[in-house]
C-alpha positions in Angstrom: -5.1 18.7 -7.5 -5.2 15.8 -9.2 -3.1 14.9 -12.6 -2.3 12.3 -15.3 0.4 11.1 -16.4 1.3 7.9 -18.9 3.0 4.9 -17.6 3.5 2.1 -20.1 0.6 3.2 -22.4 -1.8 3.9 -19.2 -2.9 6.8 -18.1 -2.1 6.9 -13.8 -3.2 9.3 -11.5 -1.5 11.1 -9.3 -1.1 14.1 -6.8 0.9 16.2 -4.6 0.0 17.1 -0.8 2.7 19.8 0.0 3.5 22.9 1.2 4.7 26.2 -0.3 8.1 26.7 0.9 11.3 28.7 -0.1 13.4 25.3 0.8 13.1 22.1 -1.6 11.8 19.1 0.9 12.7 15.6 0.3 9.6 13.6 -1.5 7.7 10.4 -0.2 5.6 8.4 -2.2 2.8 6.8 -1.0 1.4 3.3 -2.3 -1.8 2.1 -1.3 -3.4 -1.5 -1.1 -5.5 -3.9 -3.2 -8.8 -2.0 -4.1 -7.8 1.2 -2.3 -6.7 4.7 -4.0 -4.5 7.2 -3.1 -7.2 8.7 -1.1 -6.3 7.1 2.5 -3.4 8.3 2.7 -4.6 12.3 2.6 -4.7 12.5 6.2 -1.1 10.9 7.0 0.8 13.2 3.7 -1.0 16.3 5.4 0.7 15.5 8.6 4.0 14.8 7.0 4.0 17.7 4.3 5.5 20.4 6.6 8.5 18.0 5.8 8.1 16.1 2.3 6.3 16.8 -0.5 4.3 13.9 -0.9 3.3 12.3 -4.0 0.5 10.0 -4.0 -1.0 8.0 -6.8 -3.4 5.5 -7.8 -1.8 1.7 -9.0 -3.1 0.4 -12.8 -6.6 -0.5 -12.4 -7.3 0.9 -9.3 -8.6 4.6 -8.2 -8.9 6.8 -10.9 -5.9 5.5 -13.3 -6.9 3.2 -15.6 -6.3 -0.5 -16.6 -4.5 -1.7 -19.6 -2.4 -4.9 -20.2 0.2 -4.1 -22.9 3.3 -6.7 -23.7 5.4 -5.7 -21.0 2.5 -5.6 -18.4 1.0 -7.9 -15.7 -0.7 -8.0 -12.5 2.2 -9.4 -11.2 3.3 -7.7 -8.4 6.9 -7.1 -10.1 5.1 -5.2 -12.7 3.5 -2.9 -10.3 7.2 -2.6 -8.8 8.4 -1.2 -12.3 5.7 1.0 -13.1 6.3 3.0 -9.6 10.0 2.8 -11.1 8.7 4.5 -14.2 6.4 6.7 -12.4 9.6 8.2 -10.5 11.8 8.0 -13.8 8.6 10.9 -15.5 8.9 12.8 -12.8 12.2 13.3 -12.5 12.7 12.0 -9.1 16.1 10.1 -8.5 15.8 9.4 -4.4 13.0 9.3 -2.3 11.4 8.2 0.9 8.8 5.3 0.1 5.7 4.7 2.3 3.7 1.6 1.3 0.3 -0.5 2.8 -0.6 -3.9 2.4 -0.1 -5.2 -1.1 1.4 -1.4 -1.9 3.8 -2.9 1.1 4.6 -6.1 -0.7 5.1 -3.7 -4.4 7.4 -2.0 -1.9 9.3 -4.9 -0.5 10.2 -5.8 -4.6 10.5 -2.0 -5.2 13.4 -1.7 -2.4 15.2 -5.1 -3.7 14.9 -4.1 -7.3 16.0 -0.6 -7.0 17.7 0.2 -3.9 19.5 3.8 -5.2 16.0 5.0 -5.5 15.0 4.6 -1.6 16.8 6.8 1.3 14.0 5.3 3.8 10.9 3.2 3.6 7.6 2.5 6.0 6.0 -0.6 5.0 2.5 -0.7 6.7 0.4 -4.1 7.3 2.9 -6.5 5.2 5.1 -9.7 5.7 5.7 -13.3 5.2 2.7 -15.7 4.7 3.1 -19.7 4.6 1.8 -21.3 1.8 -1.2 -23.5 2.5 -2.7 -25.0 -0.8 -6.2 -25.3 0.7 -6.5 -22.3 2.2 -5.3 -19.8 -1.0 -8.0 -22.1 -3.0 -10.5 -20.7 -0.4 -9.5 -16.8 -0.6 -9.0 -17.5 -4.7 -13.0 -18.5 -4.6 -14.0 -15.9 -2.1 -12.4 -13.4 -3.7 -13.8 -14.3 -7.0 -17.5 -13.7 -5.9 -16.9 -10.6 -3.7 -14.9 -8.8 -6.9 -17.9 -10.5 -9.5 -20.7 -9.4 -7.4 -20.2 -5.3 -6.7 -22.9 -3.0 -7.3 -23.2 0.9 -7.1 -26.4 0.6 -5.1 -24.2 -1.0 -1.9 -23.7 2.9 -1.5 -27.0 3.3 -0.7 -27.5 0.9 1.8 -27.2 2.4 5.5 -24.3 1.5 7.2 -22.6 -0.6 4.3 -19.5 1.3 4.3 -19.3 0.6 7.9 -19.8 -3.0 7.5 -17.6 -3.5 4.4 -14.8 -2.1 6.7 -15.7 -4.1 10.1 -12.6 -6.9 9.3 -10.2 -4.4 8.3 -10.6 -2.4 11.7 -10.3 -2.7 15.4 -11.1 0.9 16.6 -13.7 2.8 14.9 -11.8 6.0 12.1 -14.3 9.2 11.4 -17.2 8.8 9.8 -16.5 10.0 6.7 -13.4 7.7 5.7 -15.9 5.0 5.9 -17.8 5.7 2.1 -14.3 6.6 0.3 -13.1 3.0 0.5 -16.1 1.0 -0.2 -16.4 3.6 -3.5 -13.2 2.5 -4.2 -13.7 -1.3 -4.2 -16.6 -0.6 -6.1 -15.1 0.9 -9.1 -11.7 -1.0 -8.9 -11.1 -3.0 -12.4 -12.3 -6.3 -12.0 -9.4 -7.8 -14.0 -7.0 -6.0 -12.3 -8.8 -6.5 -8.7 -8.9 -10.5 -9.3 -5.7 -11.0 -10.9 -4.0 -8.9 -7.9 -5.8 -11.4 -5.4 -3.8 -14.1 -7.3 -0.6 -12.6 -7.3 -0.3 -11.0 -3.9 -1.1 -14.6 -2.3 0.2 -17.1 -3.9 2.7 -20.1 -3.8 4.9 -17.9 -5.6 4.6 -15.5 -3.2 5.2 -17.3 -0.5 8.8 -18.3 -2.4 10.1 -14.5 -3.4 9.0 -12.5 -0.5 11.1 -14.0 2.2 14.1 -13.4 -0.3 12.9 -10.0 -1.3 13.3 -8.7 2.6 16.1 -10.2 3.3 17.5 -8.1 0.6 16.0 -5.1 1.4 19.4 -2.5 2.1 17.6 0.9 3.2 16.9 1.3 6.3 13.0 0.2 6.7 10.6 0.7 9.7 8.1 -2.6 9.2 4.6 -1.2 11.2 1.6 -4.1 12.4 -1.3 -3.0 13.9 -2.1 -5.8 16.6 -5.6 -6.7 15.7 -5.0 -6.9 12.1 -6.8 -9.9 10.8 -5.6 -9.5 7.1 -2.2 -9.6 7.8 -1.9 -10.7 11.7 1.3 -9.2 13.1 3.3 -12.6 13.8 4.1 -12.2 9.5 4.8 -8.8 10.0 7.2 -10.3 12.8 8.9 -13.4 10.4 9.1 -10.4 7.7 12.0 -8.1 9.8 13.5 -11.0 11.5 14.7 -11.5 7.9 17.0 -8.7 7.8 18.6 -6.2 10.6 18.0 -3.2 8.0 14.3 -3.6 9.3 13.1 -2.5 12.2 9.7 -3.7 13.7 6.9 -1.8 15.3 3.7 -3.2 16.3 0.5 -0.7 17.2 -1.6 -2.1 20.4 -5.2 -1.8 19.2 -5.4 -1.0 15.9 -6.0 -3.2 12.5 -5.2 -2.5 9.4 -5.5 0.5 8.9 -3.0 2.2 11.9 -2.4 5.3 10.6 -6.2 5.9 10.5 -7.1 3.8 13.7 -4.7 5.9 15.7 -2.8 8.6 13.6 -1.0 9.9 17.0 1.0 6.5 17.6 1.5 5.7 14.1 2.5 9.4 13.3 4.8 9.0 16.1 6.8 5.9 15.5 7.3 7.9 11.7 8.7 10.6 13.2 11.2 8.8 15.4 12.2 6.3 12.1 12.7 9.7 10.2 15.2 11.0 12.5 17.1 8.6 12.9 20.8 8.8 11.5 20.7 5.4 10.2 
């Protein structure tokens, strides 16, 4: 079920995927990626809940919480960073497993330098170090403009649009009805926050603090690629953990970027082994 609560003066979504049990369970939080929700990650919490309670929720501007830029606010990715900070600090959570994806993965990265006393464990998903290439960000910038500008609710009727707005983000084909939940979501993402997210999570700047954010990373962290992923091709995910021997690297033959919904069996499994770990 899903509830409110106010971060900064906006109102976020969240919700819990967990079992009733007579023993309290350690919590993982789920962050998803640029234009996602919370919703993506309901199959892989299920899986996990007969061990954490897991709380997901939907960053400012995107899912169901809303957008609002008050003084202390940005798109910067930092921002985002604090307001999971806050998030934990409402709900009275003091540790807790963290399990981020894509530009959730990069929040993630900042989250685990900023506040390492908050993490026992993290699983960052489809992340890691790009170069900086002045032509090429100046490309995605104006690409990414039009695609955010141009979004209409009729896409949902088309046949087969879901499918093809997801054909670069997969390699193997998920169930048919994951396709329509993330083109809704892109859909009714804020623009400002959509855009101004695209020019935070790949930029020069970026390209300067993220290096330095995983090599300070202190918890032990399981770094996952999928191997076809053409959003965030493994070889970053692979100059990410070479950063830092707290990491450790995984890479998922066949899968893009979205693993743990490509093949939840493999992904599920290298999570379980992390977990048990005494590290």
């Amino acid at each position: 079920m899903s509830q409110t609560i106010d971060i900064r003066g906006v109102v976020h979504h969240y919700e819990w995927v967990r079992l009733a049990t007579e023993n309290p369970k350690p919590v993982m939080v789920f962050v998803h990626g640029w234009a996602g929700s919370a919703r993506y990650w309901q199959k892989t919490a299920t899986a996990l809940a007969s061990k954490f309670d897991c709380l997901l929720y939907d960053l400012r501007g995107f899912g169901r919480s809303e957008n609002s830029l008050t003084a202390n606010s940005s798109y910067q990715l930092e921002t985002y960073a604090q307001d999971l900070f806050l998030l934990l600090e409402a709900l009275g959570l003091s540790k807790v497993y963290l399990h981020a994806h894509s530009m959730g993965a990069s929040i993630g990265a900042l989250f685990l330098a900023e506040y390492p006393e908050k993490v026992t464990k993290a699983i960052l998903t489809c992340n890691g170090i790009f170069e900086y290439n002045k032509a090429a960000f100046a490309a995605f910038y104006f690409f990414g403009k039009y695609v955010v500008k141009f979004r209409y609710k009729w896409f949902l009727n088309i046949p087969l649009a879901d499918r093809l707005f997801m054909s670069r983000f997969l390699h193997r084909s998920i169930s048919i009805e994951e396709y329509k939940p993330f083109l809704e979501d892109f859909l009714i993402a804020d623009a400002e926050a959509a855009l101004g997210t695209i020019y935070t999570s790949v930029s020069q700047k970026a390209t300067e603090i993220m290096p330095e954010k995983f090599a300070q990373i202190s918890v032990p962290t399981l770094l996952i690629s999928g191997e076809k992923d053409q959003i965030i091709p493994p070889k970053l995910g692979r100059s990410a953990a070479a950063l830092n021997d707290k990491i450790e690297y995984v890479e998922i033959a066949k899968t893009g970027h979205f693993p743990m919904l490509e093949d939840p069996e493999t992904y599920l499994k290298h999570i379980e082994q992390f977990l048990d770990k005494n590290n």
